[in-house]
ZAFIFI-63059 format. One record per residue (C-alpha): residue in one letter; x, y, z. Coordinates in steps of 0.02 Angstrom, whole numbers, plus 50000, padded with zeros to 5 digits. Example, Ala and Ser with C-alpha at 12.3 -4.5 7.8 and 13.67 -1.06 7.14 Angstrom:
% ZAFIFI-63059
A506154977550390/S506844994750357/
END
This chain:
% ZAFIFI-63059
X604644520844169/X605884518244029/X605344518643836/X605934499343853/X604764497143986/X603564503843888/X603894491643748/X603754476743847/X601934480943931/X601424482843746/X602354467343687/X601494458243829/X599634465843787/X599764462043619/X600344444143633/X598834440843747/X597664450643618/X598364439643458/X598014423543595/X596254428943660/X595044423643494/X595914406143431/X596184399943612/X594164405443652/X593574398243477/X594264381143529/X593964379643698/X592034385043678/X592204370143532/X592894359243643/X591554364243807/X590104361643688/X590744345243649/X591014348043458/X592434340843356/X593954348943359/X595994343743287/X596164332543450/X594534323043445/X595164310943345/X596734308043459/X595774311143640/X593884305043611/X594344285743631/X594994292243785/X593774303943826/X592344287543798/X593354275243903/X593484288244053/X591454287944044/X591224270444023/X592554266344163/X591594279144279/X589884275144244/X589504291844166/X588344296944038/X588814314443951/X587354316943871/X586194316644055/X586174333644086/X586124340644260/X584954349844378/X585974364244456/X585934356344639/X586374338444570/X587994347144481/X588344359444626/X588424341844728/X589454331644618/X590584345844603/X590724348944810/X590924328944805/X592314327744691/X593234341444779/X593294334644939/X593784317644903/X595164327344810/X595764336544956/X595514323445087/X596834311544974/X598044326644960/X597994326245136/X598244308145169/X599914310345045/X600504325345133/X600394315145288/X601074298245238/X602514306145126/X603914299945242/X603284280445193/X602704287645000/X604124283044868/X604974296444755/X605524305544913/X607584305744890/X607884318445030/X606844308845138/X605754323345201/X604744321345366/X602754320245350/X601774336845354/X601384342345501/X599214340945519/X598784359545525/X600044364145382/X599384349545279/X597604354045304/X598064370845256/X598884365145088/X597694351745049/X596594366145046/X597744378044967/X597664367744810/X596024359544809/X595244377844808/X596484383544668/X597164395244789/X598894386944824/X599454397844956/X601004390445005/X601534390745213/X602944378345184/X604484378645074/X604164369044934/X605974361944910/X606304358045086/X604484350445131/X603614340245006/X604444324944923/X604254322244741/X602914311544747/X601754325344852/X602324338144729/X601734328644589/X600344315644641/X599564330044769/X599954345344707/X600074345444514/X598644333644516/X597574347444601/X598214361544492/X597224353044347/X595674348844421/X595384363244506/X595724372644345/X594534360344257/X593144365144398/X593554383044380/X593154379044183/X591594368444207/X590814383544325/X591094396244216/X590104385344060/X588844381244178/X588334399544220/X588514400344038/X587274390643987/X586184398744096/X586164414344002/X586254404943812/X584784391143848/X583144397643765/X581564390043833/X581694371043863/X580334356443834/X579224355443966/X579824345144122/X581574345544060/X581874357244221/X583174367644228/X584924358744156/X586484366644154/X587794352644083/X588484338644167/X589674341644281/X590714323644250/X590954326744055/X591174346044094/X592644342044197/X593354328344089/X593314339343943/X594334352744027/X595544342044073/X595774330843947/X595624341943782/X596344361743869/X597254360544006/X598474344843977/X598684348543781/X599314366443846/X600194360944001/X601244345743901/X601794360343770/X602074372543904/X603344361744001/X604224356843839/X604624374343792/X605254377043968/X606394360643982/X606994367543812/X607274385143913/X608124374644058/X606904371044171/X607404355844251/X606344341644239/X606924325144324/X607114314044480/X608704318244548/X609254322844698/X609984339144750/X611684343244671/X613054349944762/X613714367644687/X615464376744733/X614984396744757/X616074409744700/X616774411844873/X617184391644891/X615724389244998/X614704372844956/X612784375644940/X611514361344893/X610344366444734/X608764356244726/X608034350044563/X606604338244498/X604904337444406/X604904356144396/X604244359444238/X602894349644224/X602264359744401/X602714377444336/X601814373144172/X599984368844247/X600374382244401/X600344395144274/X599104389944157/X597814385744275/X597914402344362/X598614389044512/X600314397144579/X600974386844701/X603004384144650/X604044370044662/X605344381444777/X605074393144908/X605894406444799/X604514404444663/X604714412144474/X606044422744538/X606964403644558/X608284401844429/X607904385344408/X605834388944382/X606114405444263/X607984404544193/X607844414644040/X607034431843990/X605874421443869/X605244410844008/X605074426444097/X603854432543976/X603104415943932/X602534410744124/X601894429444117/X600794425943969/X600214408544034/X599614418044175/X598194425844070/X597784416343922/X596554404043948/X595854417244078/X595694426543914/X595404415743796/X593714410943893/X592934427043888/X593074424843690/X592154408943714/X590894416743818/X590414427843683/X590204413243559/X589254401343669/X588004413043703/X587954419443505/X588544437643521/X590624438643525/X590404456643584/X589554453043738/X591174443343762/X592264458343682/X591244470843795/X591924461043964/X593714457943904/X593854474743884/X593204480344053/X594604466444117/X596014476944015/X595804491444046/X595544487444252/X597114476844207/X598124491844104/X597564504344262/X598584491144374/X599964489544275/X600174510744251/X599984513644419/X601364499844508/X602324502144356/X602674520944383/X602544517644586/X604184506644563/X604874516644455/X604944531844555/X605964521744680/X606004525644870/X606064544644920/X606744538345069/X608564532344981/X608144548544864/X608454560044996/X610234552645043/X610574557244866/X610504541344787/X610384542644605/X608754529444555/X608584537044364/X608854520544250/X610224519944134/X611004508943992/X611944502444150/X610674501744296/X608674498344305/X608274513644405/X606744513444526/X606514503944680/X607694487444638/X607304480644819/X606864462744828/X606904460844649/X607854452044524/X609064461444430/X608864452044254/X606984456944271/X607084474744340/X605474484344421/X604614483444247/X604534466844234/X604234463644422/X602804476444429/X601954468444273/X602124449944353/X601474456444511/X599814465244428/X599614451044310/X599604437344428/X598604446844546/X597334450344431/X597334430244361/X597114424044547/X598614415444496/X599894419744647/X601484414944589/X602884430044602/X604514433944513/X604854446344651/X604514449044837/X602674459844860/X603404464345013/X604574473944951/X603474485444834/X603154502044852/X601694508144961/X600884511144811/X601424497044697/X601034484744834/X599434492444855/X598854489044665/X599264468444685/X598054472544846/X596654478744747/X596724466944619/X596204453644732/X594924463744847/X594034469044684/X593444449144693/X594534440144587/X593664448144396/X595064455644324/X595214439144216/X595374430044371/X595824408944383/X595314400344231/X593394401344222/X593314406744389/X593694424144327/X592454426044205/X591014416944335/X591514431044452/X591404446944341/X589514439344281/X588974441044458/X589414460744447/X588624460544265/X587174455944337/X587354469244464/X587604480144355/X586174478244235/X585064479044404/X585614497644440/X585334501844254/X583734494844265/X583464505244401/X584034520344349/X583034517944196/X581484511744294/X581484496044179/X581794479044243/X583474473344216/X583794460444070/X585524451544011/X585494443143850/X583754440943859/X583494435644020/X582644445244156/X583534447144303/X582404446644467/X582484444044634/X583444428044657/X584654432644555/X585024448644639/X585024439644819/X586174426444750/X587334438644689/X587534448744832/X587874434244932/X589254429044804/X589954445944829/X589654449245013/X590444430745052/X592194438544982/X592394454245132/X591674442545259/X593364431445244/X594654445245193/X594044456845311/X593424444945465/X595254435445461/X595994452145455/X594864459245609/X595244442445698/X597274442745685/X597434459345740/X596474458945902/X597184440945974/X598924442546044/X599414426045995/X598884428145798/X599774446745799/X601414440145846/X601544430345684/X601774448745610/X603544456645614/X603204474445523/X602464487245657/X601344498645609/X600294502245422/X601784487445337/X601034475545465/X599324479045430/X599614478645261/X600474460745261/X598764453245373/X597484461545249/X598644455245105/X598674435845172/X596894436345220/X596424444145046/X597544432044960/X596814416745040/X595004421645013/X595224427644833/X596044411844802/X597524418144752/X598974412144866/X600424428644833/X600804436545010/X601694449245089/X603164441445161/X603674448045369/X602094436345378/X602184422045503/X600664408645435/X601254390945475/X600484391845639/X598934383145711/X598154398645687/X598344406845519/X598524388245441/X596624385745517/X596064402145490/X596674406545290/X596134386845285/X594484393245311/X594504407745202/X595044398945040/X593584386945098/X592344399945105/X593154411944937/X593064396944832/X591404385744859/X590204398544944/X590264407844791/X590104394244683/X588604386544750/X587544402244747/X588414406944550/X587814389044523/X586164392444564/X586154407944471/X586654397244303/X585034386344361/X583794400144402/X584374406844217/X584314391444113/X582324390044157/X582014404344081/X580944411743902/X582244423443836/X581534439143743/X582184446143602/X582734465243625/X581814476543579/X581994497243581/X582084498443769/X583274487243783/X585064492843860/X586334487443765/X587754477143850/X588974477743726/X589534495543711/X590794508943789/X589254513243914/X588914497043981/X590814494344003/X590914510944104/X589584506744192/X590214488644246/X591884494144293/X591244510344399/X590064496544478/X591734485344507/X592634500744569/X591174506044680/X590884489344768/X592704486644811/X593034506444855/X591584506844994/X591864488045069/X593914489945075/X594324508345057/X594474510545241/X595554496845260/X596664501445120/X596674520345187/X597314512845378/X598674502045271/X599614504045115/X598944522745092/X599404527545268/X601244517145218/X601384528845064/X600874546245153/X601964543645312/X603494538145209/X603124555845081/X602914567345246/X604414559545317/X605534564145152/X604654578945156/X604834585045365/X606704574745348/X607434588945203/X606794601845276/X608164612645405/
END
């Protein structure tokens, strides 16, 4: 890696540092329904979305009674995607007059975006009118960001609520105002500014048609354009991903410039970020919150060493012809395959780790492409259950469930029983947990088992050998992780894979919300006890050692074997056959 390199992993970390604390302070403002600089512009609003709904913020809710309206809301959601993906042919705003979605492809993507995963099966240009883009898909990238949010402030509350009057039962918000608040004061603030700064960088932004543009070689090619930026804007703050075209961030038209190269890289993360500040200042202790973002960066700065150096070192494969992959004033070095030269395998590897580790999904370069190694970090980003940062709030909801793990063992080890802020962990929470963490293998690693032993789901993969088993485990692990990046050489619009990945985001996204739901519920009922001098301290360099080994150990015993039959076998094959190749 190049001292520039270098300099631009910093530039990046320290942008999202300077970010983290402001962004948290208002948005835990804004969640706890305090005033902040917009109330006066958005609370007349806010009220008239309540009244014209029915809804009373103040009526708290039991944890079922939110985990319903939340399952509720979603589904209406994703059943009127679908009805729009369907009935786009006869939908206005459709200027290339585009065909309706086929029914598997737009359950698929009506689930895709619902569950925040927006795994993409289709090209976006050539297959969705403007109308779905914007009506169906943007629409979807909020709200499921908002529910990601609400989740997250839920579980929460859980830990912050001290005893509560007797038959008040146990409350954890409401999940109407929750998601209205969200919406309406952090995510479409953020998202209008975002777009504006990338219309300014030239994002386009309109309702044209596509243009026809003479190549350097005479040829004619048609360009598409449209209501790009506000898409790309909410995709990347909401930890969403989907693109407006096929091509994705690596698009000229979705990331012209070097500064929207690093800004769509910074949206990425921030609110991801910024509520794990929040965190620590809704339950009273900012280095509870401190103590967690720091387990995220450093998992997060692992990553980004790792692929970093990987794609740097280039293939030995070209080495040994005696290709010269050093980087220069005048070349990038490394392994330049399937990347963009303006961004170079620095900037690839850091979009690939960062939007891996945000759930997010969208690329700037082709995963396939990576080195063994570098396209085996992207790989454990997502198995490691969507923590490091993670979607908005679902990130921070996810590495909880492995704090409470890990307070259990240290309990254990200490023969103590666990506590987190005051609250005893028992039983309940433990089984709810696990089942939040076991439901994440059970669709990676079934869908995965499933494709390779059926003829007819194997022949949707082109790469023979560890590649191919890579790019199943990598769909599979995308679409349960909710993350929606693949491996491309991967064939999934068919009846099959759209069903099956259907399924998984199903399963990665609600059947660990419900039981993290209950959780928040279970917590909010009870007496919280002040510590005292056996209590373990969850803010230090011990605890954070102890949660990311717990992280580390999880993953490493439910995937390892996977990993060793795929990307590690990929990377050890292509070194012995350097090695064997050179010698006489």
């Amino acid at each position: 890696m190049t001292a520039e390199g270098i300099l631009q992993i910093l530039a990046y970390l320290s942008l999202l540092l300077l970010l983290t604390p402001p962004l948290g302070a208002y948005m835990a403002r804004v969640m706890a329904g305090e005033r902040t600089l917009l109330t006066p512009l958005l609370a007349p609003l806010e009220r008239g979305l309540y009244r014209l709904a029915g809804i009373d913020p103040a009526r708290e809710q039991h944890w079922t009674a939110y985990a319903l309206a939340l399952l509720a809301f979603n589904l209406m959601g994703l059943l009127l995607l679908y009805a729009i993906l369907r009935l786009q042919a006869w939908l206005p705003l459709n200027p290339a007059g585009l065909a309706p979605v086929a029914p598997d492809l737009a359950f698929n993507t009506a689930v895709s975006f619902t569950t925040n995963t927006n795994w993409q099966a289709y090209g976006g240009e050539t297959t969705l009118s403007f109308l779905s883009q914007m009506l169906g898909l943007t629409v979807q990238n909020f709200v499921s960001a908002a529910t990601g949010i609400a989740v997250a402030v839920a579980l929460i509350r859980g830990f912050a609520r001290r005893p509560q009057p007797a038959g008040a039962g146990r409350t954890i918000g409401n999940f109407w105002a929750d998601l209205v608040r969200g919406t309406l004061y952090i995510l479409l603030p953020f998202a209008l500014l975002a777009a504006i700064v990338l219309v300014w960088q030239g994002v386009p932004q309109n309702f044209d048609g596509a243009v026809t543009a003479t190549t350097l070689e005479g040829g004619q090619q048609l360009i598409a354009q449209g209501p790009v930026a506000s898409q790309i804007a909410i995709k990347q703050l909401g930890s969403n991903g989907g693109g407006f075209f096929n091509a994705n961030a690596a698009h000229p038209y979705e990331n012209p410039t070097a500064l929207s190269n690093l800004l769509q890289s910074l949206y990425l993360l921030m609110l991801a970020s910024g509520l794990v500040h929040s965190f620590g200042r809704m339950v009273g202790d900012v280095r509870q919150g401190r103590a967690i973002w720091m387990a995220m960066v450093l998992l997060l700065v692992a990553g980004l060493g790792i692929a970093c150096w990987a794609e740097a070192q280039g293939n030995p494969a070209i080495a040994a012809l005696g290709v010269d992959m050093s980087g220069s004033d005048l070349a990038a070095g490394g392994n330049m395959e399937g990347k963009e030269v303006r961004f170079g395998p620095t900037l690839s590897a850091l979009w690939a780790v960062a939007t891996t580790a945000a759930s997010n999904g969208s690329v700037n370069a082709m995963h396939d492409s990576l080195t063994p190694l570098g396209g085996l970090v992207p790989l454990v980003n997502m198995m490691l259950g969507e923590v490091i940062f993670g979607g908005v709030g679902a990130g921070l909801y996810g590495m909880l469930v492995f704090v409470i793990l890990a307070v259990f063992i240290a309990g254990l080890m200490v023969g103590r029983t666990p506590e987190y802020l005051g609250k005893k962990i028992e039983a309940r929470e433990i089984k709810l947990a696990l089942i939040a963490v076991l439901v994440f293998p059970l669709g990676a690693l079934g869908g995965a088992a499933l494709t390779t032993v059926l003829p007819s789901a194997l022949a949707s993969v082109q790469d023979p050998g560890p590649h191919g088993l890579s790019e199943i485990l990598y769909a599979y692990t995308s679409a349960t992780a909710n993350n929606g990046s693949a491996f491309a050489g991967f064939g999934a619009n068919t009846l099959f894979h759209n069903s099956l990945t259907g399924l998984a985001m199903l399963l990665g996204r609600f059947a660990i919300i419900v039981p993290t739901l209950a959780i928040a519920g279970s917590l909010a009922g009870k007496k919280a006890a002040p510590a005292g001098p056996g209590t373990f301290p969850t803010h230090g360099a011990l605890f954070i050692v102890l949660l990311i080994g717990t992280i580390l150990i999880v993953g490493g015993l439910t995937f390892f074997p996977a990993l060793a039959l795929g990307p590690i076998a990929e990377h050890l094959s292509l070194q012995a056959g350097t090695l064997f190749g050179a010698m006489p």
